[in-house]
C-alpha positions as CSV (number, residue, x, y, z in Angstrom):
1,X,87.0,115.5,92.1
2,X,90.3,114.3,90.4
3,X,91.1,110.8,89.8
4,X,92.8,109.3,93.1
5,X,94.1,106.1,94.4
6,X,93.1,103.7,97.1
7,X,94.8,100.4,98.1
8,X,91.4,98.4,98.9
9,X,88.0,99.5,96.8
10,X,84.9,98.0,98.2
11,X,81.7,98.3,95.8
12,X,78.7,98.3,97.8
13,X,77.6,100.2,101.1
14,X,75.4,97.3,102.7
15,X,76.3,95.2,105.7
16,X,78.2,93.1,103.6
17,X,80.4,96.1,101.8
18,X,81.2,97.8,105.5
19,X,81.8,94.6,107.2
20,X,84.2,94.0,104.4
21,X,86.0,97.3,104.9
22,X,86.2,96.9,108.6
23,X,87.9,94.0,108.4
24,X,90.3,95.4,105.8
25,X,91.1,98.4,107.9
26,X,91.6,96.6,110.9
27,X,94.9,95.4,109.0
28,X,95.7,98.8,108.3
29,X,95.0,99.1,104.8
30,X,93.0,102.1,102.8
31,X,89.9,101.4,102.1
32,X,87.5,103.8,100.1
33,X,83.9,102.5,99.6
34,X,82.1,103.4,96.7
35,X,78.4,102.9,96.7
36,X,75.4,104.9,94.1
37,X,72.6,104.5,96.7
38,X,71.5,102.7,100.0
39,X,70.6,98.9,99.1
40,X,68.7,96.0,100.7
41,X,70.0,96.4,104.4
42,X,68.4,100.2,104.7
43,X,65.3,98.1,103.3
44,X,66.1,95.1,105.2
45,X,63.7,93.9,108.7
46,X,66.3,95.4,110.8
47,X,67.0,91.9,112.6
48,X,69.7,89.5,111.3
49,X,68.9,85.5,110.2
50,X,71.8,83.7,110.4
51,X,69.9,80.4,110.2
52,X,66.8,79.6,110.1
53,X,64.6,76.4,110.3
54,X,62.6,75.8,107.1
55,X,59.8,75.3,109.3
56,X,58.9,77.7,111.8
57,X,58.1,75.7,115.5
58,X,59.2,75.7,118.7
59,X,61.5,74.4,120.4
60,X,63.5,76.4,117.6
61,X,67.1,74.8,116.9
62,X,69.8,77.3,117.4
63,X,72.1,78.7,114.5
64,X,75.0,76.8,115.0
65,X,72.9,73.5,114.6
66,X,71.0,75.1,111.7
67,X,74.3,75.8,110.0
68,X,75.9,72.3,110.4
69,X,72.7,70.6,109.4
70,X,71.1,72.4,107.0
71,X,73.7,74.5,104.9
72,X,77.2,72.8,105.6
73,X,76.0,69.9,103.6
74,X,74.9,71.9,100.7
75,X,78.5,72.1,98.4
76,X,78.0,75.6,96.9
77,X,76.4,77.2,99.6
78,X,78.8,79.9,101.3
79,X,78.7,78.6,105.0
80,X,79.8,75.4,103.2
81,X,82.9,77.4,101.9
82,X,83.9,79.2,104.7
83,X,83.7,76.0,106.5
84,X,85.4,74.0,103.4
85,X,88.5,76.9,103.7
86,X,88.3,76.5,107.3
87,X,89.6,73.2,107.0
88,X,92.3,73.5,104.1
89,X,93.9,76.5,106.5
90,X,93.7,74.0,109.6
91,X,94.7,70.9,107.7
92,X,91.8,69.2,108.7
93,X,90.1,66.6,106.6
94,X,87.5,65.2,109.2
95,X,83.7,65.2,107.2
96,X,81.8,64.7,110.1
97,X,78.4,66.6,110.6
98,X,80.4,67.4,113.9
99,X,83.6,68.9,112.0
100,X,81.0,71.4,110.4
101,X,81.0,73.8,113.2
102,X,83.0,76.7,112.2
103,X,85.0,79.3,114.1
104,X,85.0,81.5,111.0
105,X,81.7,81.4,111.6
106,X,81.5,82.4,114.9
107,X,84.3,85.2,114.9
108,X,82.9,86.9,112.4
109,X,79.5,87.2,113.9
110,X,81.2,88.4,117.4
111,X,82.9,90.7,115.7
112,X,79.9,92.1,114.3
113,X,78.1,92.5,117.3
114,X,81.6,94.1,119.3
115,X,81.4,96.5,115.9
116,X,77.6,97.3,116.7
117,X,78.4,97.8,120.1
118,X,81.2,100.1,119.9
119,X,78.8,102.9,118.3
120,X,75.9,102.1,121.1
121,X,73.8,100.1,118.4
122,X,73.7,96.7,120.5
123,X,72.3,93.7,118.7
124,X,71.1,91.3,121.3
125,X,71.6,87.5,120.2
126,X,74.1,84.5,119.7
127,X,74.6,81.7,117.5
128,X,73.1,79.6,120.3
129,X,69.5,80.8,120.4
130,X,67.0,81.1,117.4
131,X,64.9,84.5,118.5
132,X,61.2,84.0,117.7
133,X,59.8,87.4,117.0
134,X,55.9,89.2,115.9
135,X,56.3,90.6,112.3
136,X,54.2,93.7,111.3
137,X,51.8,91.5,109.8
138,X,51.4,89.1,113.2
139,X,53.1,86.2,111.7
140,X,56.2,84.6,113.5
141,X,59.5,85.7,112.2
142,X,62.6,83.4,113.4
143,X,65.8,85.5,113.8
144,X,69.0,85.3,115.4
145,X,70.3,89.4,116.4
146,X,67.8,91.6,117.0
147,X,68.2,95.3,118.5
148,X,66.8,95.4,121.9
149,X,63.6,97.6,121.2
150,X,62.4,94.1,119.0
151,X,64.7,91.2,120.9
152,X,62.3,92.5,123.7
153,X,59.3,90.3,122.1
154,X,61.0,87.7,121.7
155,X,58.1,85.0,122.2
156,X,60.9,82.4,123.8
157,X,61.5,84.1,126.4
158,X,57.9,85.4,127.7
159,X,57.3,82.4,129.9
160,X,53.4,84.2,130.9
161,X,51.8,86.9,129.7
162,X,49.5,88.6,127.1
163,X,50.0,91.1,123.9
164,X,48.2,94.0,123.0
165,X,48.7,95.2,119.9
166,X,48.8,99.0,118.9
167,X,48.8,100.9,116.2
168,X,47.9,104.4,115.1
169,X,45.2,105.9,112.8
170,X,46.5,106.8,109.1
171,X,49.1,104.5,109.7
172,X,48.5,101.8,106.8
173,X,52.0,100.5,107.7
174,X,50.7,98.6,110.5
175,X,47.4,97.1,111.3
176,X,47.1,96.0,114.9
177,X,43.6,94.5,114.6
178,X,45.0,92.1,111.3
179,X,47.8,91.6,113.7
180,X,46.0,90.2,116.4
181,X,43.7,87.8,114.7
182,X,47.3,86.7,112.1
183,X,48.9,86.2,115.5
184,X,46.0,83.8,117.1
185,X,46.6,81.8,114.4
186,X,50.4,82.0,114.5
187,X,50.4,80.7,118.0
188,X,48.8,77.9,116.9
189,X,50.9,76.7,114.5
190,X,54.4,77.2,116.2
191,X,53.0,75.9,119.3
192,X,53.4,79.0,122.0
193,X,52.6,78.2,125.0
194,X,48.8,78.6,126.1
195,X,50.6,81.5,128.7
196,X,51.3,83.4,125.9
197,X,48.0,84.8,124.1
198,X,47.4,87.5,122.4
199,X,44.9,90.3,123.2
200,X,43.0,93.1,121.4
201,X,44.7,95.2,118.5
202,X,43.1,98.5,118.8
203,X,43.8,102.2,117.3
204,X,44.1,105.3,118.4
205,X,45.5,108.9,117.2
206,X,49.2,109.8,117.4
207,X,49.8,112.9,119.5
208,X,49.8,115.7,117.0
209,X,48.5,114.0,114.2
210,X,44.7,113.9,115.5
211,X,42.5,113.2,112.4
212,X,45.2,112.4,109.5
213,X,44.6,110.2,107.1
214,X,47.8,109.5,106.0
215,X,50.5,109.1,108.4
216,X,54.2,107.8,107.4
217,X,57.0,105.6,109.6
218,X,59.4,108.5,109.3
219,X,56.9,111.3,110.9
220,X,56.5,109.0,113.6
221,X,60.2,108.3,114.5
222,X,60.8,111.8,113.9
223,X,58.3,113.2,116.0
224,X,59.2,110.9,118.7
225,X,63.0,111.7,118.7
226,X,62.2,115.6,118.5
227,X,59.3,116.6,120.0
228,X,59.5,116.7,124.2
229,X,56.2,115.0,125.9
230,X,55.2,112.7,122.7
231,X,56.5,109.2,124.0
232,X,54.1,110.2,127.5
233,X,51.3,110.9,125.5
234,X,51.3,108.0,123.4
235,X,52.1,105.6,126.3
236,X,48.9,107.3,128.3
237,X,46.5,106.3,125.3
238,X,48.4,103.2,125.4
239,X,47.2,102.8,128.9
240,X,44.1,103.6,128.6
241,X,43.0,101.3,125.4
242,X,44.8,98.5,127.9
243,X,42.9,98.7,130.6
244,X,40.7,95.3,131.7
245,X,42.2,93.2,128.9
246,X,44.9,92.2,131.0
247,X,47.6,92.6,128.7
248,X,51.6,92.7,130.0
249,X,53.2,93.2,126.8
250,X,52.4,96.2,123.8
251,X,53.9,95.1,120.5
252,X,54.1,98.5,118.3
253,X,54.9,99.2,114.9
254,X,58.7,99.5,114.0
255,X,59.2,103.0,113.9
256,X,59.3,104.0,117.7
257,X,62.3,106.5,116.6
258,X,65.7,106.6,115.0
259,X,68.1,108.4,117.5
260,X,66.3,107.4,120.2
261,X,64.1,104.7,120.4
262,X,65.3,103.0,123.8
263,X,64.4,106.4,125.5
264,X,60.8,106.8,123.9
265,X,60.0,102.8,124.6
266,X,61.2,103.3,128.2
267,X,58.8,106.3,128.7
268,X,55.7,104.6,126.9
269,X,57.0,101.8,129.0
270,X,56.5,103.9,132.3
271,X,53.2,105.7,131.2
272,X,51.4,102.8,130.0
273,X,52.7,99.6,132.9
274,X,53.7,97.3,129.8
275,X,56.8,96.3,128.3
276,X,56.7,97.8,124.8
277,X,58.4,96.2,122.1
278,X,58.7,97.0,118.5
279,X,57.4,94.3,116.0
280,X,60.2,93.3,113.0
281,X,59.7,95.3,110.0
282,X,58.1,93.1,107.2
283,X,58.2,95.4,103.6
284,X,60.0,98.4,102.9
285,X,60.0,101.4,104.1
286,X,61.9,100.3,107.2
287,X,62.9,102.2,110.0
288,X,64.4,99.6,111.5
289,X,66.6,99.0,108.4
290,X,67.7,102.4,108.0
291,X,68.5,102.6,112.0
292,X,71.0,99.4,111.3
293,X,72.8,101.2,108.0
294,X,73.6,104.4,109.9
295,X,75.0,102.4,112.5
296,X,76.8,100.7,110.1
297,X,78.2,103.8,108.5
298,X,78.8,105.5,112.3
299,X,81.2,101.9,112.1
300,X,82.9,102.1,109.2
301,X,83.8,106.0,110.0
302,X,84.7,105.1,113.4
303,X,87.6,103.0,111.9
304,X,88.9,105.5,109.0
305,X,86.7,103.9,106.3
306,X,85.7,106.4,103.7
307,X,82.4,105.9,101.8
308,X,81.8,108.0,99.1
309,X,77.9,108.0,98.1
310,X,76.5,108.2,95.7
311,X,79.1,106.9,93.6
312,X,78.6,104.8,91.1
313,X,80.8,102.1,89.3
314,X,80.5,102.0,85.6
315,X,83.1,99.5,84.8
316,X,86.5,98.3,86.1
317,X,89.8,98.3,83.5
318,X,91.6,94.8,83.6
319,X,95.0,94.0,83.2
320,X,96.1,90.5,82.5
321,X,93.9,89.0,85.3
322,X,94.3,91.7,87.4
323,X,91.9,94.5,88.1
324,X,93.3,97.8,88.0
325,X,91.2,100.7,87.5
326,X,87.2,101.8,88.1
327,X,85.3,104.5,86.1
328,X,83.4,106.1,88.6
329,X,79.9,108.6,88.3
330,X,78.5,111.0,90.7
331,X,76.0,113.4,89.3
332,X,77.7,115.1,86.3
333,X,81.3,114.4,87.1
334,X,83.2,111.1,86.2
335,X,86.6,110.4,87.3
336,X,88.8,107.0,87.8
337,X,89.8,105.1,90.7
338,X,93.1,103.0,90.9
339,X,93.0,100.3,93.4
340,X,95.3,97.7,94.3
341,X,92.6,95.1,95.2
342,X,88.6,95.0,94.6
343,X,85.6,93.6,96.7
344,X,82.2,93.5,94.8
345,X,79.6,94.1,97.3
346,X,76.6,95.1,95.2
347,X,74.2,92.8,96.7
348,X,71.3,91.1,94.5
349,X,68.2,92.4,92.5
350,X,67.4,95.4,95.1
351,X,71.0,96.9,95.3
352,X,71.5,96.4,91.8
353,X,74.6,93.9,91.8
354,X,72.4,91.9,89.3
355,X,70.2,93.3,86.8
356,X,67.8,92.4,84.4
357,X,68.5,92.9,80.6
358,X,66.5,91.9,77.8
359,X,65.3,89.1,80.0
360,X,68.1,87.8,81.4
361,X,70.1,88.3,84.5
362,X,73.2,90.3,84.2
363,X,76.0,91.6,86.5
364,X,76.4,95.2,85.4
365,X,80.1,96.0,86.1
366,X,82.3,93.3,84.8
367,X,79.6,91.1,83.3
368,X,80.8,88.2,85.5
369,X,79.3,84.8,84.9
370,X,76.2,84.4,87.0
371,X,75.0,80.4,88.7
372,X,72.2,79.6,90.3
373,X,71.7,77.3,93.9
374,X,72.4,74.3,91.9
375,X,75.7,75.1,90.2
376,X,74.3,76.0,86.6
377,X,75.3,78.9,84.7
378,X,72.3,81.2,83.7
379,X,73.3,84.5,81.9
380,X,71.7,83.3,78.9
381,X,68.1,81.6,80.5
382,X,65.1,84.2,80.4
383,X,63.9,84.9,83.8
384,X,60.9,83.9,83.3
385,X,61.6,80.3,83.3
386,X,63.3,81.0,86.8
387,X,60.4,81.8,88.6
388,X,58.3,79.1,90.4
389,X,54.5,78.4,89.0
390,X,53.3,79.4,92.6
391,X,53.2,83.0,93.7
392,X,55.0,82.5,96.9
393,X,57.1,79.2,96.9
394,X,58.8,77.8,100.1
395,X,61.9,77.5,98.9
396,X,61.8,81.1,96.8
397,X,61.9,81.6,93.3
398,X,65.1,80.0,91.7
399,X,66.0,83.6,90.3
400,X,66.7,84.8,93.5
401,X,69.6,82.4,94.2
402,X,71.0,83.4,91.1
403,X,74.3,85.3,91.7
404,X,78.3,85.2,91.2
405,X,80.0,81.9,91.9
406,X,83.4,82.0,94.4
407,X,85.6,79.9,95.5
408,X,86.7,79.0,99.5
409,X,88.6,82.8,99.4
410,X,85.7,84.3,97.9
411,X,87.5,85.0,95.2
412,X,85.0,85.1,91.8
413,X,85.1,82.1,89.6
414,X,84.7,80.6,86.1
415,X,82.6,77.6,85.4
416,X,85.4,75.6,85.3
417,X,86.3,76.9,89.2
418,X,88.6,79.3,88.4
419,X,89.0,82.9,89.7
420,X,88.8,85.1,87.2
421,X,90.5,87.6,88.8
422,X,93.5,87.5,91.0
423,X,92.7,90.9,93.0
424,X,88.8,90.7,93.6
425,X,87.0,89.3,95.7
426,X,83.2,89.1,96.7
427,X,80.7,89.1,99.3
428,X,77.2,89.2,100.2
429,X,73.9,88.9,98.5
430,X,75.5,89.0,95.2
431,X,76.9,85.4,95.7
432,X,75.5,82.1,94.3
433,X,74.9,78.9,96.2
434,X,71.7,80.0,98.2
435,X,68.1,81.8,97.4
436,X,68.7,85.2,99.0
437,X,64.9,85.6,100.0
438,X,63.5,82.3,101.4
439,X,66.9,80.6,102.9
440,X,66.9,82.1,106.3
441,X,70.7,83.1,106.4
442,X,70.8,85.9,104.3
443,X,72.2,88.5,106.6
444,X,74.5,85.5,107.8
445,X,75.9,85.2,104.4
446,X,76.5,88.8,104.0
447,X,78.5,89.0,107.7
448,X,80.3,85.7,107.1
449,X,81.5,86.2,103.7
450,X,82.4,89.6,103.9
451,X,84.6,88.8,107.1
452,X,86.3,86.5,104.8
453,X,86.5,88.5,101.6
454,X,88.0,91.0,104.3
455,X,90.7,88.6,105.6
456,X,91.5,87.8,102.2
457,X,92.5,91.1,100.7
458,X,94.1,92.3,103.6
459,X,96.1,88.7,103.5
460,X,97.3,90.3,99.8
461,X,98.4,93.4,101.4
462,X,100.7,91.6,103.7
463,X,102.3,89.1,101.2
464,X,103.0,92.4,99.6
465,X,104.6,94.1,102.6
466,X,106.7,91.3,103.0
């Protein structure tokens, strides 16, 4: 490929990077997006937190409260930015805990769900209701969008009824029988309603695949969406194994197809007399986050974004405080890409838009200064003295908040506040100002800012054009 040109370059192929490109094209700007590999959201549990409550119980506060009460009052933390611009752009100055509701907020995650929509990938959900879901492990897992195969066990909204859990043999993905007995316990503690029990989790074999010992997510999707007669056959032994324990509801591991997992629940649905549902995905592999990036992608195409993958950014040329050109590598061939305006979408650890070197954390590409939750700078602290003495804290390890610092445009900053580049902006995981794993907002963040990050470089091309 020969060097080439695009107004807008968007580094990262996640929720965040499309979502950013979207929005930029929607102002009729190029975008190209340049990504070396799938990240976190094809790894991701396939729902989207917004906000959640530290504390898992019901009744479950809704996002919008979450947002205002938990994160709004938190200075560094990106809802507290977006709400913080909201304000400057408004000429508001009103610091009430009721000023913190945000309609950047809330447009951006419409928009989102219209974008999902519009390529028959509905996500079911508002900022006004915290979903309580089953995760593949039988613990509860608070979310706020969920596709409707998972929305469907939404434990808020089963006023009576009882859960069978099913899985199949070879499938170590999914343990029904661990499920049940993790989700006894799980009622407990979030205080379901003595209507909502859980049955048996029992096993049996997956139509064609009598007798394996080893049987992946993927062959099971696959087979489902192919193969004519395998979603009857699995709901009759779903049927079966249910009968006398007086269960209503199936929850099933999260790989009931790819293309077409609303037809294959409806027809276990029919063969068996339960409502399936699909548990949320807990650890990678995830079907359920792979089903959400080719939506994603089906998106971005559908609104003349090009993504070019695998790509991958080496370094970016700077100017003055301008960036002006990428190095780019695919395979064996390296070329350059001139862009008029940059938005780093890279994500955190997983996607690699922060790396470990020599101990330390590092962003790869422009080796931009990196800040943890609490406002330090910590290119220069081992990681090992950012990890938390227990195994799996509450509130995360603090290395997983580290990330780049922005200011209200999203615009990447120094430590003194300011942006270090005039044309860049970015979005995402690979921001500072909240812990990425044990927060509850993460796919919030990634939605939010890149709506912004959007808005603000297409805002560049207009001053331009004028």
């Amino acid at each position: 490929m020969k060097d080439f040109k695009t107004e807008v370059a968007v580094i990262g192929c996640g929720i965040a990077g499309i979502t950013a490109a979207k929005k930029i094209a929607s102002e009729g700007a190029d975008v190209t997006i340049f990504s070396k590999a799938y990240g976190a959201t094809a790894m991701s549990t396939g729902v989207v937190d917004i906000a959640n409550p530290t504390v898992v119980k019901l009744p479950l506060k809704p996002p919008e409260e979450l947002i205002s009460e938990k994160y709004a009052k938190k200075a560094n933390h990106p809802y507290a930015l977006i709400i913080r611009r909201e304000k400057q752009l408004e000429g508001r100055t009103a610091q009430s805990e009721e000023d913190n509701y945000s309609q950047t907020i809330s447009k951006a995650v419409t928009t989102f769900l219209e974008n999902m929509k519009d390529v028959d990938y509905p996500m079911e959900g508002s900022l006004n209701h915290n979903m309580l879901l089953i995760d593949s492990i039988g613990s509860a897992k608070c979310t706020s969008l969920a596709p409707p195969s998972v929305a469907r066990g939404d434990l808020t909204k089963i006023n009576k009824g009882q859960i069978i859990f099913i899985g199949f043999k070879g499938h170590s993905d999914y343990d029904p029988r661990l499920c049940s007995q993790n989700f006894a316990r799980t009622s407990k503690i979030v205080g379901l309603p003595d209507a909502v029990e859980g049955a048996s989790g029992k096993l049996t074999d997956f139509p064609g695949f009598e007798g394996r010992n080893t049987l992946l997510s993927i062959e099971i999707a696959r087979r489902l969406d192919r193969e004519e007669g395998i979603a009857t056959g699995v709901g009759r032994k779903i049927g079966d194994l249910a009968k006398g324990d007086g269960a209503t509801h199936v929850c099933l591991p999260p790989c009931m197809g790819i293309d077409n997992v609303e037809r294959n629940l409806k027809v276990i649905g029919e063969e068996s007399g339960l409502i399936p549902f699909e548990c949320a995905n807990l650890t990678p592999p995830s079907i359920l986050g792979f089903r959400m990036q080719l939506a994603l992608e089906d998106s971005a195409n559908k609104s003349g974004v090009v993504i070019r993958l695998p790509y991958e950014v080496k370094k970016i040329e700077i100017e003055e405080n301008n960036l002006k050109r990428m190095a780019v590598v695919s395979g064996e061939r390296s070329f350059h890409v001139d862009a008029d305006r940059f938005v780093l979408a890279t994500g955190s650890f997983i996607g690699g838009g922060i790396i470990e070197e020599e101990e330390t954390v590092k962003e790869p590409i422009l080796n931009l200064p990196l800040f943890d939750e609490n406002d330090a700078q910590v290119n220069s602290v081992f990681i090992r003295r950012m990890l938390s003495s227990e195994a799996i804290p509450i509130k995360g390890h603090p290395v997983f908040s580290v990330g780049v610092k922005v200011n209200e445009n999203m615009q990447p900053v120094s430590d003194k506040g300011e942006p270090l580049y005039s044309n860049m902006f970015a979005c995402g995981n690979i921001l500072s100002g909240f812990n990425h794993t044990s927060s509850g907002c993460r796919h919030g963040v990634a939605i939010t800012t890149s709506y912004v990050a959007g808005e603000e470089a297409a805002k560049k091309q207009r001053k331009r054009e004028e």
